[in-house]
C-alpha positions in Angstrom: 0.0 0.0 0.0 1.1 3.6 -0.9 -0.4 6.5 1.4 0.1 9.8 -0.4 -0.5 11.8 2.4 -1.0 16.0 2.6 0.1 17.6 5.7 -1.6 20.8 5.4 -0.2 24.7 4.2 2.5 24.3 7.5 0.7 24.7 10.8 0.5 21.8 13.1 -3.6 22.5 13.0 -3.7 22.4 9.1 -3.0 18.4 9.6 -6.0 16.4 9.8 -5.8 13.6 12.1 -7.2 10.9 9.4 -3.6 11.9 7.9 -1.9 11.5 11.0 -3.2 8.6 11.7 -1.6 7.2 8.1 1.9 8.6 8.8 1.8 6.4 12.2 0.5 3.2 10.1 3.1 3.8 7.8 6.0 1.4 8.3 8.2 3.9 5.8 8.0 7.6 5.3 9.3 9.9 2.9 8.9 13.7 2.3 9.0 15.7 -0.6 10.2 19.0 1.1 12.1 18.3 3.8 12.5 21.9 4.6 8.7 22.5 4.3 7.2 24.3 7.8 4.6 21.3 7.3 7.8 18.8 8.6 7.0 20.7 12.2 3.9 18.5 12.4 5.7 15.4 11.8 8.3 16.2 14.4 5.8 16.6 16.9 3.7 13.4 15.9 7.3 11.9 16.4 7.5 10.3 12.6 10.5 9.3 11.4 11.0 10.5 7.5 13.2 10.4 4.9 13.6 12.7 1.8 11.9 11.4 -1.2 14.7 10.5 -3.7 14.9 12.9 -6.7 14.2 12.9 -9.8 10.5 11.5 -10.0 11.8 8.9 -11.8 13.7 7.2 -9.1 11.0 8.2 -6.3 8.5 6.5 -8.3 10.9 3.2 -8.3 11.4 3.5 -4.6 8.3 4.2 -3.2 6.9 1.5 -5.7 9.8 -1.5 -5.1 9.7 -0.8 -1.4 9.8 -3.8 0.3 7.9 -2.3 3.4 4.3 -3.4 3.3 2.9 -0.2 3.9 4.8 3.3 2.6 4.3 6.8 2.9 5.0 10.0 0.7 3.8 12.7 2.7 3.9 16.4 1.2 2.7 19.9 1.6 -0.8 20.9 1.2 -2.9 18.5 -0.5 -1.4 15.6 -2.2 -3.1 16.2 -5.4 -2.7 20.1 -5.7 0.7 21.3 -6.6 2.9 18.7 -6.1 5.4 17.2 -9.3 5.5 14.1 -7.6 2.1 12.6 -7.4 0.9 12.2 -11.1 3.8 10.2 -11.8 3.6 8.2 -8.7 -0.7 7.5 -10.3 0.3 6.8 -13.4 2.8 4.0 -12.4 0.5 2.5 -9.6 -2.2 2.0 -12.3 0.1 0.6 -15.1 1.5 -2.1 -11.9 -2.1 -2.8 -10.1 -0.3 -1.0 -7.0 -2.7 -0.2 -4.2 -2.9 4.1 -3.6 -4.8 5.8 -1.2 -4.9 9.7 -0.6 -5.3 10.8 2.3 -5.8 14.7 2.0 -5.4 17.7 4.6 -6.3 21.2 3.6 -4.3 22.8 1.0 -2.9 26.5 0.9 -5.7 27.8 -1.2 -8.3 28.0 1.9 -5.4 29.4 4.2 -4.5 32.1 1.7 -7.8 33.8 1.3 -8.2 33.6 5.4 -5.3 35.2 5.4 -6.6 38.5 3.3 -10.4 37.9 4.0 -10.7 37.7 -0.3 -13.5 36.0 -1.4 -13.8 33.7 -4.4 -17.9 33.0 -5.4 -17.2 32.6 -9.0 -13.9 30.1 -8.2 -10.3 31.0 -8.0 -7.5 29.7 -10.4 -4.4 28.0 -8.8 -1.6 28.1 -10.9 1.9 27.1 -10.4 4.9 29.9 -11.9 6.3 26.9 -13.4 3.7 27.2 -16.6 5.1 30.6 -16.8 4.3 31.6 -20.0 2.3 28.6 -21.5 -0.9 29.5 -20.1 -3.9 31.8 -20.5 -5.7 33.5 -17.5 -8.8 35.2 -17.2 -8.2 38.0 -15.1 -12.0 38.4 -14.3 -11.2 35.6 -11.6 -8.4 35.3 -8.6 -5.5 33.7 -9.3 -2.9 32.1 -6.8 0.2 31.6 -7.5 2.9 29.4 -6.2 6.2 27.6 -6.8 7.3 31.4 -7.1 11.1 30.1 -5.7 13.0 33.2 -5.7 12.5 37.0 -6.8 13.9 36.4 -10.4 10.7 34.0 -11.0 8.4 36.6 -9.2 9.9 39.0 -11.2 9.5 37.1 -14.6 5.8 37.0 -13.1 5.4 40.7 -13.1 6.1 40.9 -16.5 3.8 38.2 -17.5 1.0 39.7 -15.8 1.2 42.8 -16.8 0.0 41.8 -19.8 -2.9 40.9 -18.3 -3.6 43.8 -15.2 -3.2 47.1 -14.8 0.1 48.0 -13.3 -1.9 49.9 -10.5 -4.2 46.9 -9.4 -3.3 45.7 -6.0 -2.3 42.3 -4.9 -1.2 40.0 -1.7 2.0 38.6 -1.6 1.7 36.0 1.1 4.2 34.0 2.6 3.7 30.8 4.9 0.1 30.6 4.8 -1.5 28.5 7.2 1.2 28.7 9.7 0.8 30.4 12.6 4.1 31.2 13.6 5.2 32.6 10.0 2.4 33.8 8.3 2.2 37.5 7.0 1.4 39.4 3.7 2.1 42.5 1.9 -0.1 44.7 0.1 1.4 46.8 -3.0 0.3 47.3 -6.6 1.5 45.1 -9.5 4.2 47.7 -10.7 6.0 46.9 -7.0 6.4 43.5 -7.3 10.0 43.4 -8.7 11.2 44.8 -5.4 9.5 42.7 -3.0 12.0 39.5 -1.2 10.1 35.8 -2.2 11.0 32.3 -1.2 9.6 28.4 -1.7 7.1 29.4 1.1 6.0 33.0 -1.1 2.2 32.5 -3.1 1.2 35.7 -4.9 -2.8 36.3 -4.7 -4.1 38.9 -7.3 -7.6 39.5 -6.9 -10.5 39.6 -9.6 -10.0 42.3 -12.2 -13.0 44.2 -14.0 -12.9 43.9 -18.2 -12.7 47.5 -17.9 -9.4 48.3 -16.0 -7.8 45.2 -17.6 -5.1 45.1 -19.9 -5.0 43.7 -23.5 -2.1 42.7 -25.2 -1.2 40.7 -28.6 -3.3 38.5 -29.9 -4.3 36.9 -26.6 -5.7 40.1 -25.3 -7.7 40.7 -28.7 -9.0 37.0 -27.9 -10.3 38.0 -24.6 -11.6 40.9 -25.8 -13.6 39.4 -28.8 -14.8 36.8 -25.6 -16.0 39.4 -23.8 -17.9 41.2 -26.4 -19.9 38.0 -26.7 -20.4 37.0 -23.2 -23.8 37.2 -21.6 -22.7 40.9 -19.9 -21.0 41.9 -22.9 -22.2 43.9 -26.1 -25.7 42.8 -27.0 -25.4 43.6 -30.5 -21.8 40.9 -30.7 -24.0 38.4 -28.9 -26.9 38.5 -31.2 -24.6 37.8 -34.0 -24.4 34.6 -36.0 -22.0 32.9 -38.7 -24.7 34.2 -41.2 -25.5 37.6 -40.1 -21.7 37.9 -40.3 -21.2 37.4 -43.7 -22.2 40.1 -45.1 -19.5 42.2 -42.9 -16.8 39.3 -43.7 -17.1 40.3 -47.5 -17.3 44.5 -46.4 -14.0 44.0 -44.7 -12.5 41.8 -47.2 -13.3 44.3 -49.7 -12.0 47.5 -47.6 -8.7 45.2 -47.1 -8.4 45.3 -50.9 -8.9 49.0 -51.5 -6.7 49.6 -48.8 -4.0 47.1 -50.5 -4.3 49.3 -53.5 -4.3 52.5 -52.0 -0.8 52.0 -50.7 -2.0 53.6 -47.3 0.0 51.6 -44.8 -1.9 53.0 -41.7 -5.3 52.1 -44.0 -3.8 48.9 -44.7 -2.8 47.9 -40.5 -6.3 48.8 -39.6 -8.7 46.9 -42.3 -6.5 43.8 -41.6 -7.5 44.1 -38.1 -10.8 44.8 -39.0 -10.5 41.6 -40.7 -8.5 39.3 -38.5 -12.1 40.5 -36.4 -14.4 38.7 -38.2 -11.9 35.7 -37.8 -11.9 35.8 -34.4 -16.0 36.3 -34.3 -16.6 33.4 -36.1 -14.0 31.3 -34.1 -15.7 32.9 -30.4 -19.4 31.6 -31.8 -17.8 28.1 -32.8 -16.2 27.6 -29.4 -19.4 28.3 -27.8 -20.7 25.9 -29.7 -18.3 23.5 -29.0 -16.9 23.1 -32.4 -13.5 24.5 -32.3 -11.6 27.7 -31.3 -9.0 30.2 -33.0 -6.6 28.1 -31.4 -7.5 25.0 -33.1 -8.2 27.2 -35.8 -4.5 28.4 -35.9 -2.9 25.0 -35.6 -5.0 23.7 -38.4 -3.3 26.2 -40.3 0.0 25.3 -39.1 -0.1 22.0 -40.0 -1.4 22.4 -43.2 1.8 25.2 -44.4 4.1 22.4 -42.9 2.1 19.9 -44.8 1.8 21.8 -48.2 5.4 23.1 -48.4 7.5 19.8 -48.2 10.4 21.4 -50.2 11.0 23.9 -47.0 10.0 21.9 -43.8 10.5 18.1 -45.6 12.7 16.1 -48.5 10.9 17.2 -51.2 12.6 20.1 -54.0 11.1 22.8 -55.8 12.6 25.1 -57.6 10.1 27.3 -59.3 7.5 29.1 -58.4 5.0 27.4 -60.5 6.9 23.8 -59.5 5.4 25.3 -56.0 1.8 26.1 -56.9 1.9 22.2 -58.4 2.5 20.2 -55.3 0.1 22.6 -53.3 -2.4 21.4 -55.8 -1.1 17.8 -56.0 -1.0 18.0 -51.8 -4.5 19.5 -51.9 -6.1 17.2 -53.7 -4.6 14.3 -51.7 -5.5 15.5 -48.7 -9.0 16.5 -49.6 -9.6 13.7 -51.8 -10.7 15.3 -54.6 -11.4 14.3 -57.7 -11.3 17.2 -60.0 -8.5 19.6 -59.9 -11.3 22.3 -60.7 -12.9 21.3 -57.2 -12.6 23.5 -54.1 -13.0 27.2 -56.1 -16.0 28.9 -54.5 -18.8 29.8 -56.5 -19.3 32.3 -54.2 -16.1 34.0 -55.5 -16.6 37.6 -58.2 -17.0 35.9 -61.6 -13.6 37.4 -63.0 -11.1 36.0 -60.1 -13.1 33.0 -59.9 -12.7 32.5 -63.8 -9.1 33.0 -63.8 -8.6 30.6 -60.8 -10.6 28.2 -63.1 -8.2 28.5 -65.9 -5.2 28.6 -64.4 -6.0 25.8 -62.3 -7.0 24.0 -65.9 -3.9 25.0 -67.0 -1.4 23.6 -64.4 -2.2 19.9 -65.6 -1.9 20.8 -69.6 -5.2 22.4 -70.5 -3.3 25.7 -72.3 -2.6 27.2 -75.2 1.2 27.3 -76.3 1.1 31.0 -76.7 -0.7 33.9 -75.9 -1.1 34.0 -79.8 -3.2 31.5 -80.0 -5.6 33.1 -77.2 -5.8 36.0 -79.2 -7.0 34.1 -82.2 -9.3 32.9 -79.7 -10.7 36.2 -79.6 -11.3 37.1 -82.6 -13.1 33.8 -82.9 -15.3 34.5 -79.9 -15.9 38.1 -81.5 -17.1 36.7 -84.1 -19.3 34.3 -83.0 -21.4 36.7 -80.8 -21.8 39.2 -83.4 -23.8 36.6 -85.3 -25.5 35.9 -82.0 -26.4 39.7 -81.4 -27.8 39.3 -84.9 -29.9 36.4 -84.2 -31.5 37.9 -81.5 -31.1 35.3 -79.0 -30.7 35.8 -75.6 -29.8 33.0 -74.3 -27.4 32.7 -77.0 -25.9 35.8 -76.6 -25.0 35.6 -73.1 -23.2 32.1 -73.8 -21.3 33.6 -76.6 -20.4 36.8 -74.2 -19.4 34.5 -71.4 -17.2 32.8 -73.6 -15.8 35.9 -75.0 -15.0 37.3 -71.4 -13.3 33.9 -70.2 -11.1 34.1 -73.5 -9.7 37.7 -72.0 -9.7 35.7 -68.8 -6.9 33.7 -70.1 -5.3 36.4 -72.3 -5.2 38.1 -68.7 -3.9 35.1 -67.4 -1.1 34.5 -70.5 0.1 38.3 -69.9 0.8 37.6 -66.4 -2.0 39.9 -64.9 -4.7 40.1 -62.6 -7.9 40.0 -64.6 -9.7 41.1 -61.5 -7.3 43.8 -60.7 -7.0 45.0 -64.4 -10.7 45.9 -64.5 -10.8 47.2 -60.7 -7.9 50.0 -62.0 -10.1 50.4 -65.3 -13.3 51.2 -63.8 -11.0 53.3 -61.1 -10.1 55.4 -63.9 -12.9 55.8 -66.0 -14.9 56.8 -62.4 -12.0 60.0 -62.0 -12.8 60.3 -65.8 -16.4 60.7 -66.3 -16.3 63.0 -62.8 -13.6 65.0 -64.3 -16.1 65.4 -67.3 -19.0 66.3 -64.9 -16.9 68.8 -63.4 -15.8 70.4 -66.3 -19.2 70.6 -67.7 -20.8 72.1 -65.2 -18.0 75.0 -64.9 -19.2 75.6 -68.2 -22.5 75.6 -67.2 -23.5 72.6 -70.3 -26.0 69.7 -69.2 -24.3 66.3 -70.1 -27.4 65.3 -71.4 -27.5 68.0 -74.1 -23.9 66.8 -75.5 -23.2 65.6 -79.0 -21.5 62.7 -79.4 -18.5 64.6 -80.9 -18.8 66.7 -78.1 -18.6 63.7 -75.6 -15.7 62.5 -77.5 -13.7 66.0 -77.3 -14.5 66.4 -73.4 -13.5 62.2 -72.9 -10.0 63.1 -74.3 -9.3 65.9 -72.3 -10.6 63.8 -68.9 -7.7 61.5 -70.3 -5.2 63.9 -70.7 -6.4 65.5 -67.3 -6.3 62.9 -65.1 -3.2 60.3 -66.6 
């Protein structure tokens, strides 16, 4: 039999007696921390101990080859709450069918709030300074902290939580907890902690801190905020929103993102890609609370999929083109999604023009091209051709065939001359819109109606709004 036995935050009175009562039955004892104010209540109990061996690895083979019937590991606090120890020790017992029993006595948490008077209705998080900084806290909760060893870990702390608080918001640093004889705190803001002394016996209590007087940083903080917005006290026009009502804002921003792209506005640029990464982060929040996934599953999705897709930078594999690139992603797409047309995957719900010159150039990475833009020229004329007749026939149906197949010609010829399709007739339209206001400008300084132009007259004012406005 193994006992894993708490003795309590350090006071003689913090042992329970169903605890004492185990060390006595013991026939072996060991002890994590032999220099642990807890030890006191041993010493008066008069229990013989020994320290646990170190690393885990070699206390787990003692305490589980013992050849005592009955053994002990007796640590601070409760056995199951911060101490390295014990989840080995489980995890061994089970895999060997070796008889555990825990026999608890009250942890620091409960000592710690005494000790202030704090407290905790919604919960409290307990948090060792060892996770420091692979963890996420909510700040709208307390958090204690231990394992803070010596000032350079309570001073890493401080930086870590600022992040997190304001540097004004005021916190406990307790030391000893529990005991009697030792126990005391000190009361100073955040921004003082670097100066404070700290020890193995030191546990840092921060109280719960409003959304408003928080701090958010990074993309953590814009996490949290985004969470907050859509919890049930947050903004009641975020939480009424679904992945449907938010589409329509997705495609605004997207939109924005791309004028601001073309603008060459930097500033424009960092702020519609936050606006943006928003909707992301909207649509992850309302799949969480679903229980679907979250940006961080979101994020490592995305990981694995550049590691996956780029084998001739993170694997074996070679590439030496550009276009050699876009081929595997294809090839690696298709495997991975298992599709069965190279054409599959483009959204419909893509504009016509970039959707028609993903098509082709998709068609012609596996051999569906012309050998020169030439011959997509010819292709033109062809097209031209064949919905004049159509515009002659009268046909409506006809004619828009013949004029879709006309526009996914200049699609290619686009495509062939290395250009945007998309893009080219974004900048056109750009520039016939400064154009034809030029034009309304200029007539109206000259005090002539647009309507009441000739056409040579249009044409004469057209060619000045082009010299005007190159």
């Amino acid at each position: 039999m193994l006992y894993l036995i708490g003795l309590g935050a350090g006071g003689a009175q913090e042992l329970r007696e169903s605890a004492l009562q185990a060390l006595r039955r013991a026939q072996r004892v060991f002890l994590t921390d032999p220099s642990h104010p807890s030890t006191r209540a041993l010493q008066l109990a008069a229990v013989a101990y020994e320290p646990c061996p170190e690393p885990i690895e070699q206390a787990v083979e003692t305490l589980l080859h013992a050849p005592e019937p009955v053994v002990a590991l007796a640590m601070p606090g409760h056995p199951l709450i911060g101490n390295p120890t014990t989840p080995a020790l489980l995890q061994a017992a089970a895999q060997r069918d070796h008889p555990v029993r825990i026999v608890p006595s009250r942890g620091v948490l409960e000592p710690a709030l005494e000790t202030v008077l704090l407290a905790a209705p919604d919960g409290i998080q307990l948090i060792s300074a060892r996770r420091l900084p692979h963890l996420r806290l909510d700040p709208t909760l307390p958090v204690l902290w231990f394992d803070l060893q010596n000032p350079e870990v309570l001073q890493s702390l401080q930086v870590y939580l600022l992040g997190y608080y304001p540097p004004s918001l005021e916190a406990y640093l307790i030391h000893a907890p529990g005991d009697d004889a030792l126990a005391e705190y000190r009361h100073m803001p955040l921004e003082q902690l670097h100066r404070m002394p700290c020890d193995a016996l030191t546990y840092l209590l921060i109280p719960p801190c409003p959304r408003r007087t928080a701090a958010y940083q990074g993309f953590e903080g814009l996490t949290r905020v985004v969470a907050a917005l859509r919890a049930p006290d947050g903004c009641p026009w975020d939480r009424e929103q679904t992945h449907a009502s938010l589409k329509p804002h997705l495609l605004e921003e997207t939109y924005e993102t791309l004028e601001a792209l073309d603008s060459g506005n930097t500033a424009d640029l960092r702020e519609e890609l936050g606006d943006l990464l928003l909707q992301v982060l909207m649509h992850s929040q309302i799949a969480s609370e679903r229980g679907a996934f979250n940006i961080d599953q979101v994020v490592q999705h995305l990981i694995e999929k550049l590691i996956a897709r780029h084998p001739h930078v993170f694997g074996d594999a070679h590439a030496e083109t550009a276009a050699q690139v876009l081929k595997n992603w294809d090839q690696a797409k298709r495997a991975q999604k298992r599709r069965a047309s190279v054409l599959d995957g483009t959204p419909r719900t893509m504009p016509a023009l970039a959707r028609a010159q993903e098509i082709s150039k998709r068609a012609a990475r596996v051999g569906f091209e012309w050998d020169s833009i030439d011959g997509v020229l010819d292709k033109l004329r062809e097209e031209e051709a064949e919905l004049r007749q159509a515009i002659e026939s009268g046909d409506g149906a006809r004619i828009e065939s013949e004029l879709g197949d006309l526009l996914f010609t200049v699609v290619n010829i686009a495509r062939h001359a290395r250009i945007d399709a998309e893009q080219a007739l974004r900048s056109m339209v750009d520039r016939f819109t400064r154009r034809f206001q030029w034009m309304e400008a200029e007539a109206a300084r000259q005090n002539r109606p647009l309507d009441t132009l000739s056409p040579d007259e249009w044409e004469a004012l057209w060619q000045q709004a082009k010299d005007a406005t190159r």
